[in-house]
Backbone as CSV, one residue per row, in Angstrom:
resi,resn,N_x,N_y,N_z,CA_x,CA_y,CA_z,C_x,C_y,C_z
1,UNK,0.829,-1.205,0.000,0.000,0.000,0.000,0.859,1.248,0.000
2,UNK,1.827,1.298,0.579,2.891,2.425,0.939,3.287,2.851,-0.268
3,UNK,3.926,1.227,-1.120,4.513,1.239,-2.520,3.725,2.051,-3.104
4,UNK,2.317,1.858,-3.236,1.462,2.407,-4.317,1.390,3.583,-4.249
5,UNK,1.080,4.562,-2.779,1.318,5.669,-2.295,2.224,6.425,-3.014
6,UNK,3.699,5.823,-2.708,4.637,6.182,-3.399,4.617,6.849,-4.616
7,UNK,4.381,5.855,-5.232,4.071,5.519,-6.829,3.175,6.871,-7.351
8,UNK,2.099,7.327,-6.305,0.856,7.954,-6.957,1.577,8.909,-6.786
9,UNK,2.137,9.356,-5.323,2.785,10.479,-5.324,3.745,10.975,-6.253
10,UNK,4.783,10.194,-6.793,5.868,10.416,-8.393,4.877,10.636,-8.928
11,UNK,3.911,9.914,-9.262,3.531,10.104,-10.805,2.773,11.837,-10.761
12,UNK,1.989,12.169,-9.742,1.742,13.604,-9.168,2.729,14.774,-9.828
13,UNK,4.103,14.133,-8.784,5.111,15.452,-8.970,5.200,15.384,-10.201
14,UNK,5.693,14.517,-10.953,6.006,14.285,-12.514,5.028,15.429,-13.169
15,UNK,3.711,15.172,-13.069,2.297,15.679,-13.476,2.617,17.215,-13.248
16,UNK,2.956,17.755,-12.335,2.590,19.013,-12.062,4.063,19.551,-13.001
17,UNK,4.799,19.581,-12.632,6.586,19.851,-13.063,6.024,19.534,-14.893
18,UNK,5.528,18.475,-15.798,5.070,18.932,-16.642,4.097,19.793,-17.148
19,UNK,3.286,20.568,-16.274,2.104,21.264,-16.555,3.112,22.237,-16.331
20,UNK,3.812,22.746,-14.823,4.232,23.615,-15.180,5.531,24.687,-16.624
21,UNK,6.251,23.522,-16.834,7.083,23.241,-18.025,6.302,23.547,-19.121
22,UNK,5.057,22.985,-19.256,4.379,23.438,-20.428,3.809,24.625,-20.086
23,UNK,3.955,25.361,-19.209,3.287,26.711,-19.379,4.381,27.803,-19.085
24,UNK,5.359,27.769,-18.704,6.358,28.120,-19.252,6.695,28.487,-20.925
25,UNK,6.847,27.238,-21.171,6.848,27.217,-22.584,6.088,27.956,-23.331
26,UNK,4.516,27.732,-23.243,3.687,28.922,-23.791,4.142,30.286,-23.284
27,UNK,4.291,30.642,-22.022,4.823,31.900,-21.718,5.839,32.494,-22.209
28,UNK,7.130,32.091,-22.685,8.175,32.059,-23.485,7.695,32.312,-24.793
29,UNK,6.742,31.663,-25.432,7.218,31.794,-26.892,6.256,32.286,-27.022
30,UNK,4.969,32.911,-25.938,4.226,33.798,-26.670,4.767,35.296,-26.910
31,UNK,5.702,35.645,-25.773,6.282,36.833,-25.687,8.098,36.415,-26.457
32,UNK,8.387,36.133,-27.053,9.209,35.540,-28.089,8.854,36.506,-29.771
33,UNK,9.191,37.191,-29.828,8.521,38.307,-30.920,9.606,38.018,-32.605
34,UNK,9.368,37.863,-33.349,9.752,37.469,-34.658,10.886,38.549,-34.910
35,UNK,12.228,38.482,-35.224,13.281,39.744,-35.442,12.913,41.010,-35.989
36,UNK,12.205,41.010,-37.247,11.003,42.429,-37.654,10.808,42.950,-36.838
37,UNK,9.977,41.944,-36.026,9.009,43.258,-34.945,9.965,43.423,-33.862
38,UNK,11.021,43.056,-33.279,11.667,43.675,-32.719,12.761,44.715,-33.165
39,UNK,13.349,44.508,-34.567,13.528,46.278,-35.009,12.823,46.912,-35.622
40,UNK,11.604,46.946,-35.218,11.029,47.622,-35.901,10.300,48.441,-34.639
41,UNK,10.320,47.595,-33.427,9.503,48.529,-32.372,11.112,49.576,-31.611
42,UNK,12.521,48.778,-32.264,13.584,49.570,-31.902,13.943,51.067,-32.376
43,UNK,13.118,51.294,-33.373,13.247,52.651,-34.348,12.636,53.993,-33.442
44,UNK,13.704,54.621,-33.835,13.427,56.018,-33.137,12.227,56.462,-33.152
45,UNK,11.337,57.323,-32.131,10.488,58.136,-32.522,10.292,58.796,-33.951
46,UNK,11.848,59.815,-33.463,11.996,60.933,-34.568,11.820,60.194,-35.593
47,UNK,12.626,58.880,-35.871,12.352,58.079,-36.922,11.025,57.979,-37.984
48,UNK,10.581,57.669,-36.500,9.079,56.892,-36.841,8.251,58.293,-37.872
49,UNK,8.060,59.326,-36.966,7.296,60.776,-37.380,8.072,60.738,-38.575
50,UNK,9.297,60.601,-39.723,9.314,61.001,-40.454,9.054,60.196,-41.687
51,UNK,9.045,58.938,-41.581,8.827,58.177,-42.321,6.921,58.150,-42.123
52,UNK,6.265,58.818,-40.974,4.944,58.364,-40.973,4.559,59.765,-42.116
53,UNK,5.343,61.175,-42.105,4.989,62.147,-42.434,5.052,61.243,-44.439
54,UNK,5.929,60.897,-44.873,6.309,60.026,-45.952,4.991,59.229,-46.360
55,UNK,4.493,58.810,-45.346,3.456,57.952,-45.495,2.004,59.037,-45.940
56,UNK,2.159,60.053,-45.228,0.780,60.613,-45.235,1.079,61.528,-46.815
57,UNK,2.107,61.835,-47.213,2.429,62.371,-48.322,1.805,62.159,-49.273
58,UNK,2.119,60.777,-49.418,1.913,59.414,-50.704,0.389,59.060,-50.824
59,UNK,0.102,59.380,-49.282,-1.449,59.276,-49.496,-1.953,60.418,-49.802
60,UNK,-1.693,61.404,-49.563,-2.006,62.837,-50.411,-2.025,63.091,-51.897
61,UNK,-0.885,62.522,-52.261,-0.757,62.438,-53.785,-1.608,61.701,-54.345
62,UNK,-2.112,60.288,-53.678,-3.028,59.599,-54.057,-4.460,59.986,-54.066
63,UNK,-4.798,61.048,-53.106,-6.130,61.588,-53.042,-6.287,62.869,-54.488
64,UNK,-5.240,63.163,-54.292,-5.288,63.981,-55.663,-5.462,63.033,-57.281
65,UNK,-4.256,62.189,-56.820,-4.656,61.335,-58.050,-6.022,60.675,-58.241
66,UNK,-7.055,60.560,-57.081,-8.263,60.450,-57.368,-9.220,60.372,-57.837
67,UNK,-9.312,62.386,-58.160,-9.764,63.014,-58.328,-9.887,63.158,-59.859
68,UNK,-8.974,62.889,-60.805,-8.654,63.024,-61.990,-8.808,61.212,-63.180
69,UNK,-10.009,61.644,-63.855,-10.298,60.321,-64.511,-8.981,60.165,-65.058
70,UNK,-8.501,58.309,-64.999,-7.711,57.904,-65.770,-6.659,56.976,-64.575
71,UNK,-5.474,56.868,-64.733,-4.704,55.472,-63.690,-4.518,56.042,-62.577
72,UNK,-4.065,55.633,-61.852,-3.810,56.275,-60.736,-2.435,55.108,-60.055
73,UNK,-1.858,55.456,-58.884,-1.077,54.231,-58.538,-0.108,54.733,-57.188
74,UNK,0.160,53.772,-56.109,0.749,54.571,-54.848,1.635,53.158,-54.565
75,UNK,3.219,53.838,-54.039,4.228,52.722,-53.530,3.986,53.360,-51.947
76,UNK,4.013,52.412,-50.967,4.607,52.796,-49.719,5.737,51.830,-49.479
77,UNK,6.877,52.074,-48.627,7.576,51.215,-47.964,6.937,50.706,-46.909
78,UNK,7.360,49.946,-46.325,7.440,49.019,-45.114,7.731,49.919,-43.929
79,UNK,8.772,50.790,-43.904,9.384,51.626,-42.951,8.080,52.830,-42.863
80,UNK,8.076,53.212,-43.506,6.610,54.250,-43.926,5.449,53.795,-43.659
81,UNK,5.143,52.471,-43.461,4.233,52.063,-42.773,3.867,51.744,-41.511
82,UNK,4.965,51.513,-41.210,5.384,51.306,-39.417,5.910,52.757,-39.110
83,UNK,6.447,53.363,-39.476,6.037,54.917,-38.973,4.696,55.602,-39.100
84,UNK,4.272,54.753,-39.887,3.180,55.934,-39.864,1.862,55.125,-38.483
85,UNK,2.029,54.145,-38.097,1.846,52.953,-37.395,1.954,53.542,-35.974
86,UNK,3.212,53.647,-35.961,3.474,53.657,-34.417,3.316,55.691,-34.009
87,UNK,2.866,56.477,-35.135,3.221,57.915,-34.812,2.043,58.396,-35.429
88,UNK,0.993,57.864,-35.915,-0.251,58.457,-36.405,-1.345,57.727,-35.768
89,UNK,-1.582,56.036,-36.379,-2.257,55.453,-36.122,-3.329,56.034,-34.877
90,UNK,-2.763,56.234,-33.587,-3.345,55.632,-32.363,-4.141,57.347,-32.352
91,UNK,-3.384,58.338,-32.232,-3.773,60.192,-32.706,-4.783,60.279,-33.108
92,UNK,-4.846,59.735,-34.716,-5.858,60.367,-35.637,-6.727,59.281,-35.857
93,UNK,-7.159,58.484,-35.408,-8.029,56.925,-35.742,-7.951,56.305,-34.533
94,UNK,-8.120,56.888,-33.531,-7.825,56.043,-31.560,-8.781,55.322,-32.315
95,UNK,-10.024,54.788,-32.477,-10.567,53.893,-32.761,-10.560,52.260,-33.944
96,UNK,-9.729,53.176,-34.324,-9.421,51.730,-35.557,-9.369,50.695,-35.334
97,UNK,-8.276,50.080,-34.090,-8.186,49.020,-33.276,-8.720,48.412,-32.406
98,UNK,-9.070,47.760,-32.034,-9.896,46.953,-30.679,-8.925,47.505,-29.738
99,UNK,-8.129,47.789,-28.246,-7.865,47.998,-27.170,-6.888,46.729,-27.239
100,UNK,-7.501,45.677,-27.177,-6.374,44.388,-27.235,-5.176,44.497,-27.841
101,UNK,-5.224,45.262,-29.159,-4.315,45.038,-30.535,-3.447,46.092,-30.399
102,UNK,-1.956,46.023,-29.790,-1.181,46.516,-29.531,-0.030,46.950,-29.953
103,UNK,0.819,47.751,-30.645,1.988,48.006,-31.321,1.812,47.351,-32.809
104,UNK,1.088,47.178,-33.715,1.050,46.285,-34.750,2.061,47.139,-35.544
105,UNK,2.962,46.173,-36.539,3.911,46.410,-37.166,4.112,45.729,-38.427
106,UNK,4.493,45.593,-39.506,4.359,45.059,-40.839,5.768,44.695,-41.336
107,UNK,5.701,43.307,-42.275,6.988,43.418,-42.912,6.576,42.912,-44.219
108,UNK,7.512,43.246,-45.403,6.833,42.831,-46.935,7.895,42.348,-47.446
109,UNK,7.994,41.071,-47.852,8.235,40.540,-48.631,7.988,39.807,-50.490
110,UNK,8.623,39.299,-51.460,8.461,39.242,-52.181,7.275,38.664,-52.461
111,UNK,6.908,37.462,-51.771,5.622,36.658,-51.817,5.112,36.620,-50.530
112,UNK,4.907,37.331,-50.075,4.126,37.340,-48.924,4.678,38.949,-47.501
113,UNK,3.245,39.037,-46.898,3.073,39.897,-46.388,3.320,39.305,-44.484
114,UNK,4.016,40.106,-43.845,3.987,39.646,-42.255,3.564,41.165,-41.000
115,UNK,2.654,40.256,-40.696,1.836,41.372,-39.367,2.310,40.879,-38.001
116,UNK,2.953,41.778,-37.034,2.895,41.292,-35.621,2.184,42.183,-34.589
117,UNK,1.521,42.053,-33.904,1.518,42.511,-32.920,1.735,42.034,-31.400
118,UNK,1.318,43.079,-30.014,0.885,42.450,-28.816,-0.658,42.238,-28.635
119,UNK,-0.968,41.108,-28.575,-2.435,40.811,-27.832,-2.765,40.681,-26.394
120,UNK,-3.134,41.403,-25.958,-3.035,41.425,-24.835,-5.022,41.729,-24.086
121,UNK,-5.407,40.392,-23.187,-6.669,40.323,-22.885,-6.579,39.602,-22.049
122,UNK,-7.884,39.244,-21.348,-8.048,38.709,-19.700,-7.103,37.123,-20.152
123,UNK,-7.543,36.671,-20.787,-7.391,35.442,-21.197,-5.734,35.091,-22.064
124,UNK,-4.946,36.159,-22.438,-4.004,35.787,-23.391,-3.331,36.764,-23.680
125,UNK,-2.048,37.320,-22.680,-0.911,38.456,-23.335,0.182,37.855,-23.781
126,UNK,0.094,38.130,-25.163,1.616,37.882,-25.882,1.549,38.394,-27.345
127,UNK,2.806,37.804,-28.098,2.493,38.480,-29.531,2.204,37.462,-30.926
128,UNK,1.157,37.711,-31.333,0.837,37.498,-32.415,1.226,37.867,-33.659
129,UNK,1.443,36.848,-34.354,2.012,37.243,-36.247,1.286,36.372,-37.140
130,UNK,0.796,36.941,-37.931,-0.170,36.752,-38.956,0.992,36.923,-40.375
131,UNK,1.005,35.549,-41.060,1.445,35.701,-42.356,0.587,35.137,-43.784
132,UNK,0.749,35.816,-44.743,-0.074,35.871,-45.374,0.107,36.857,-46.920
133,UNK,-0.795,37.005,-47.573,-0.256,37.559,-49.324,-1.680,38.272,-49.668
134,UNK,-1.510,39.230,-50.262,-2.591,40.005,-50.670,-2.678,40.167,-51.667
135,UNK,-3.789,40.221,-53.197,-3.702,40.285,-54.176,-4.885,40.956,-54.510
136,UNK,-5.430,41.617,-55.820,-6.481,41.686,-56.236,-7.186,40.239,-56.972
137,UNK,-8.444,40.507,-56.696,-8.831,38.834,-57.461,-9.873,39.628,-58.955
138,UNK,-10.133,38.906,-59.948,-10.543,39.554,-61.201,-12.223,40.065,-60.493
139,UNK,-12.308,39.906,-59.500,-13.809,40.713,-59.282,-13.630,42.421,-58.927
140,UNK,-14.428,42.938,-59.346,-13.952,44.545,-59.912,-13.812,45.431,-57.728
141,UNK,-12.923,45.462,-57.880,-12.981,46.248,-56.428,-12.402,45.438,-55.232
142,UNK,-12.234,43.757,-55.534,-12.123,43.085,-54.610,-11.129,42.539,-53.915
143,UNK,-10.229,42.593,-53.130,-9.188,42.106,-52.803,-9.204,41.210,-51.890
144,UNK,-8.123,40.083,-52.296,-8.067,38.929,-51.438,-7.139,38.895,-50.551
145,UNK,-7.443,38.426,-49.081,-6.485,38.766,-48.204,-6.223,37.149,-47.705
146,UNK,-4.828,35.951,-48.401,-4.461,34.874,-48.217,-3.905,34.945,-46.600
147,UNK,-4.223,33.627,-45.604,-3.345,33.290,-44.419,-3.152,32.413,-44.231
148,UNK,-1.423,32.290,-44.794,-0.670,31.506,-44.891,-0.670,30.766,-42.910
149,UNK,-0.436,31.702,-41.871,-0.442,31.097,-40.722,-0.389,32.187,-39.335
150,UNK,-1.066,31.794,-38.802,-1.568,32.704,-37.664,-0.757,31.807,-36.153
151,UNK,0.316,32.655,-35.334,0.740,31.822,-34.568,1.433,32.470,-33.415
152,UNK,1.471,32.177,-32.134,2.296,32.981,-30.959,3.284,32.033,-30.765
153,UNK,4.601,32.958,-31.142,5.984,31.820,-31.190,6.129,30.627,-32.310
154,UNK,6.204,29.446,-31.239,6.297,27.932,-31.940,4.179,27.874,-32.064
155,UNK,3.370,28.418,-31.450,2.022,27.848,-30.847,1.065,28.666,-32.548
156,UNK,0.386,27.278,-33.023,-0.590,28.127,-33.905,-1.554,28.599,-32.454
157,UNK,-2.401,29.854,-33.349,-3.276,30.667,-32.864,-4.588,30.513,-34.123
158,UNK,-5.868,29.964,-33.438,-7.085,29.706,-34.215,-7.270,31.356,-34.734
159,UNK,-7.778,31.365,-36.065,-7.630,32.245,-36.818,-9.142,32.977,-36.380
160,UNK,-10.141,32.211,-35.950,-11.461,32.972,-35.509,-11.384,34.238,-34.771
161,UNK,-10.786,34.010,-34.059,-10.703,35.231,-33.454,-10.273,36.871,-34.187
162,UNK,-9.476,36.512,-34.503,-8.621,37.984,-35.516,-9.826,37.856,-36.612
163,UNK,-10.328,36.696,-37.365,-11.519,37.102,-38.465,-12.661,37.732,-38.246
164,UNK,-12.942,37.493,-36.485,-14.461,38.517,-35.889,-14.086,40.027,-35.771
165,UNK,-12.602,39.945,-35.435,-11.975,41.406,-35.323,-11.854,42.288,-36.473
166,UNK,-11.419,41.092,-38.101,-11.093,41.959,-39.189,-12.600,42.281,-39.804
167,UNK,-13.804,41.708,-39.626,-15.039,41.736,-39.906,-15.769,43.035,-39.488
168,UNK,-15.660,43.284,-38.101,-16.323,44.224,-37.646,-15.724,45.341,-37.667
169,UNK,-14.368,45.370,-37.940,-13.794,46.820,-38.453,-14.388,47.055,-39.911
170,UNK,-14.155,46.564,-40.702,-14.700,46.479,-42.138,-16.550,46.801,-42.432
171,UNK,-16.965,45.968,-41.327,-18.721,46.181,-41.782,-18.460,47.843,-41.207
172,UNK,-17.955,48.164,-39.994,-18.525,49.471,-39.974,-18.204,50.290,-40.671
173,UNK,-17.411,50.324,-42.011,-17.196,51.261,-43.330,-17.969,50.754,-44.311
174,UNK,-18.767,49.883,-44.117,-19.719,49.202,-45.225,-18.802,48.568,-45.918
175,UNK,-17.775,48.064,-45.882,-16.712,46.897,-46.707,-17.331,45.585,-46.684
176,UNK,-17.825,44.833,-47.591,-18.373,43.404,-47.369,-16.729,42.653,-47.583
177,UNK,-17.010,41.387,-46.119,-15.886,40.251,-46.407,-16.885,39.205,-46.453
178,UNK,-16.428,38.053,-47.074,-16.431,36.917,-47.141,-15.639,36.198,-47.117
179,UNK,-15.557,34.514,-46.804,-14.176,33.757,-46.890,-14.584,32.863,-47.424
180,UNK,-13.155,32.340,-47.893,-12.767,31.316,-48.909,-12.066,30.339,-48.794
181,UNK,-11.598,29.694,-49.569,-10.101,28.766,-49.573,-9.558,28.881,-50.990
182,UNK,-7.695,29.054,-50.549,-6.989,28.858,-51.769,-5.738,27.455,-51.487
183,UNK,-6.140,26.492,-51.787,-4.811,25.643,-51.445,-4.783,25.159,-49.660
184,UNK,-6.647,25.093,-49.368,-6.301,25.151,-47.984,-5.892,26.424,-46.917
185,UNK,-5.690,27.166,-47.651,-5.524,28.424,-46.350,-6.918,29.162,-47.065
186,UNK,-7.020,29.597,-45.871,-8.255,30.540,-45.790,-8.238,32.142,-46.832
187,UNK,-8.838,32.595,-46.747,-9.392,33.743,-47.649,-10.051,34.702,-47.640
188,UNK,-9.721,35.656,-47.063,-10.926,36.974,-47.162,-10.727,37.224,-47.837
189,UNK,-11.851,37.420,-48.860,-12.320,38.553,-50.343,-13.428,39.817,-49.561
190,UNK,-12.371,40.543,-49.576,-12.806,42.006,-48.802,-13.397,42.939,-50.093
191,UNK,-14.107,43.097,-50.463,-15.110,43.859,-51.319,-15.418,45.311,-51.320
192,UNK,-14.753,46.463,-51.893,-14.783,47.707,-51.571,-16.386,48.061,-51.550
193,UNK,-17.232,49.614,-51.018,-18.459,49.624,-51.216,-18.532,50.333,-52.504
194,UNK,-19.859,49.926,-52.855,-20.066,50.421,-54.255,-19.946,51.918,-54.496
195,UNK,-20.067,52.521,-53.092,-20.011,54.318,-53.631,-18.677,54.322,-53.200
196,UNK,-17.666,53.417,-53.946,-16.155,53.728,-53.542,-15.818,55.289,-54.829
197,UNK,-16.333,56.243,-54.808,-16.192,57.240,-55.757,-15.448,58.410,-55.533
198,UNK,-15.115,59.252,-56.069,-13.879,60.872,-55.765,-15.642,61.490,-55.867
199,UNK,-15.029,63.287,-55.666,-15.428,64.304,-55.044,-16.794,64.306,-56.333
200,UNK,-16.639,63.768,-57.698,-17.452,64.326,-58.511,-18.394,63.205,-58.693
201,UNK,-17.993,62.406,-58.182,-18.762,60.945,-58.916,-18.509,59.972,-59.465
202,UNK,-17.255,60.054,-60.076,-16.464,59.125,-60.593,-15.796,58.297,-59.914
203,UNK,-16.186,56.947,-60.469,-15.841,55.417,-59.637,-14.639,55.134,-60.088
204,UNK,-13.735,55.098,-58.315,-12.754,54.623,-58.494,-12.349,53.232,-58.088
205,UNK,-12.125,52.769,-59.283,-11.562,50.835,-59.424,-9.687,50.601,-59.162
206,UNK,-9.850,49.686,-58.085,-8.888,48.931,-57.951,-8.126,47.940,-58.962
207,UNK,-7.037,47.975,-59.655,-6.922,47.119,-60.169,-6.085,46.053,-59.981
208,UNK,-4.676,46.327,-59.233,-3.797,45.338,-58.494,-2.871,45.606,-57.426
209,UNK,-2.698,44.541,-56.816,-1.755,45.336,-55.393,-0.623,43.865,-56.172
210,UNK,0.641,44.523,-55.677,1.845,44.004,-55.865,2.915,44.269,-54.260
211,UNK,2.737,43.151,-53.654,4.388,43.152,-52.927,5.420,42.915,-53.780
212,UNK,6.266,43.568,-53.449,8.091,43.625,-53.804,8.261,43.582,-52.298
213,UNK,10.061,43.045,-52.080,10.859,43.620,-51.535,10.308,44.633,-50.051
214,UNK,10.065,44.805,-49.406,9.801,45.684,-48.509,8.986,47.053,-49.105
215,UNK,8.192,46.264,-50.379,7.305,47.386,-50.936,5.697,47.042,-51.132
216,UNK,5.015,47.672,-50.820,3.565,47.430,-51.572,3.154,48.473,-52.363
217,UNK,2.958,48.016,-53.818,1.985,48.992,-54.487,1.219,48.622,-55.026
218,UNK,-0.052,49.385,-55.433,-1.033,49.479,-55.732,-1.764,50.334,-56.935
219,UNK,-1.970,49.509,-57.919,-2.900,50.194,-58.874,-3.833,50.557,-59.405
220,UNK,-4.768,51.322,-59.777,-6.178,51.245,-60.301,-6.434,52.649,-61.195
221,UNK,-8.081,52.623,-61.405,-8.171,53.929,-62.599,-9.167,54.426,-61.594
222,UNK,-9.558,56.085,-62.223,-10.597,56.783,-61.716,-11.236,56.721,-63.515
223,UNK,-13.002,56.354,-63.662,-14.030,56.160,-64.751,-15.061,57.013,-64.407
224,UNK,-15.711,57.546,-65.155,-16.958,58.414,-64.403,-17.678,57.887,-64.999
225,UNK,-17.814,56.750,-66.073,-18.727,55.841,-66.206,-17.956,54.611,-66.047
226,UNK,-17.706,53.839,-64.925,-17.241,52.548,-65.136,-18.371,51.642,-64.794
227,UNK,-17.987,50.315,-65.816,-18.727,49.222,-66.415,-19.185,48.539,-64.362
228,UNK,-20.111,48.774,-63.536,-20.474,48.296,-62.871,-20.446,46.076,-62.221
229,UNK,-21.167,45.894,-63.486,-21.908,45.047,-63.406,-21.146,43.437,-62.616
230,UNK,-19.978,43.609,-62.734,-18.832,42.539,-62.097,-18.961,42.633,-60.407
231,UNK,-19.323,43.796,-59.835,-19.347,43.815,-58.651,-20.489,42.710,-58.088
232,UNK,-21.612,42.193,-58.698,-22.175,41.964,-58.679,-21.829,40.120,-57.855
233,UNK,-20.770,40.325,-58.325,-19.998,38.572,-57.996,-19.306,38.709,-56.467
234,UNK,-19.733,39.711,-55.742,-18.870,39.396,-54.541,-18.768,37.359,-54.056
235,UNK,-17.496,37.826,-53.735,-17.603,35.984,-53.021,-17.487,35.172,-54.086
236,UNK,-17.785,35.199,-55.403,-18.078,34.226,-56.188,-16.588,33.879,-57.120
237,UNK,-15.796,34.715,-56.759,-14.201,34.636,-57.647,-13.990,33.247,-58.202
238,UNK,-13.609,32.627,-59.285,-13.281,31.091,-59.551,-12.115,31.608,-59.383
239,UNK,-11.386,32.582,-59.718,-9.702,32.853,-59.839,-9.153,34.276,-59.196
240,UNK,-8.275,34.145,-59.120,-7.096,35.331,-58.192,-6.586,35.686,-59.391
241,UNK,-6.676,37.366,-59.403,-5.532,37.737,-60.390,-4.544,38.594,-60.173
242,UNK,-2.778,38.737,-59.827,-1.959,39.202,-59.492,-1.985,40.858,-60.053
243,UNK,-1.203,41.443,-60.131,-0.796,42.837,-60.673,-0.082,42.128,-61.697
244,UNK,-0.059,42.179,-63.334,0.557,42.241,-64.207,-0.106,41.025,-64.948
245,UNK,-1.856,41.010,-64.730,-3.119,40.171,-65.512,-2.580,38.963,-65.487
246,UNK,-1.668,38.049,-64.471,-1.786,37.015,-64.995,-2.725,35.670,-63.727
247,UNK,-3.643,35.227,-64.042,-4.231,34.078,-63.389,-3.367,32.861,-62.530
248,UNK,-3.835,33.376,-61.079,-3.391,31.861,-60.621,-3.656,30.652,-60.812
249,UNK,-3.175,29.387,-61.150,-3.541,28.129,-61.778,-4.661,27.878,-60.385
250,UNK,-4.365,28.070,-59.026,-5.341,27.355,-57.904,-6.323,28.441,-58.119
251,UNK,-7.808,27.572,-57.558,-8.838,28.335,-57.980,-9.205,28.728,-56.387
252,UNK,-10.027,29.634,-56.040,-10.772,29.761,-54.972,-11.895,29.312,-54.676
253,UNK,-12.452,28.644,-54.008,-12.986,27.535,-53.561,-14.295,27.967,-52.066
């Protein structure tokens, strides 16, 4: 009887010393932050304000380019985005974010796009990174937002959560999402609203977003009669189409 005692008692300590070990572990690698986002939250203030001023520029030029039927088209950097991130964002849009969603920061690569932030809630402080690729898909206005993998550290992170978050920012500008599948990863086809128009009336169409290199740009036209009737397919995409018209062989699903 003693023996068994024994016995229950090891197997106990064993029990606890692994629970605690495993929560450790989660504790570690949720606050374990991807090299990006740690130079990127290392950048100067002054830094930040001038590359955010860079940022608001480009979007200036773009509001002008608007305005005027015919192409239109805007590069930002990566650096220009995280300045404008960490030195505008929270100022001029305190609301954009849920309270949870903390320091978010961006990195761009050739094929694919990387988001980190801190999440921080009753239930779960650490940092989250979302990777993933953005494209226009051939439906007129619509862009697809691919996720490749949602994860704190080594730990996936269920993607529901961040999709109730990217939803209800979006419905309250009237943006319709829906989701999809490409190859197994998931899919928002985020849908601009139909009065996406400049100062006179004229509908302005999206036509492709392109990552480079620590770049995103983006192209489209201003029409003061453009051909409507494609919007009509939200959700319904058979195909993704890149910046430079060419069709992905995987279909959306």
């Amino acid at each position: 009887m003693k023996k068994n005692s024994t016995k229950w008692i090891a197997g106990l300590g064993v029990g606890v010393v692994l629970i605690f070990g495993l929560y450790i572990a989660v504790v570690y690698s949720a606050n374990s932050a991807p090299d990006f986002y740690q130079q990127a939250l290392q950048v100067p203030s002054s830094q930040n304000e001038i590359e955010g001023c860079l940022f608001e520029r480009h979007l200036a030029g773009l509001s002008n380019q608007l305005q005027t039927n015919g192409p239109w088209s805007v590069v930002w950097t990566s650096a220009q985005i995280n300045g404008w991130l960490a030195s505008d964002l929270l100022e001029k849009f305190p609301d954009a974010l849920p309270d949870s969603i903390i320091e978010p920061r961006v990195a761009i690569n050739d094929s694919d796009m990387r988001i980190a932030f801190r999440y921080d809630s009753v239930v779960f402080d650490g940092i989250i990174e979302i990777q993933g690729d953005v494209f226009a898909t051939e439906i007129e206005n619509q862009i697809a937002l691919r996720i490749h993998r949602v994860h704190s550290g080594i730990f996936p992170v269920p993607i529901s959560w961040w999709a109730e978050h990217l939803e209800a920012s979006l419905r309250n500008r009237d943006i319709i999402v829906e989701w999809t599948e490409l190859e197994r990863d998931p899919v928002a086809l985020i849908t601009l609203p139909r009065s996406f128009e400049n100062s006179q009336g004229a509908r302005i169409i999206l036509d492709g977003v392109q990552l480079t290199k620590q770049l995103i740009g983006i192209v489209g036209r201003t029409e003061q009669d453009a051909f409507q009737s494609a919007a009509e397919g939200v959700g319904s995409a058979e195909s993704v189409q890149r910046l430079g018209g060419t069709s992905q062989d995987s279909r959306l699903k």
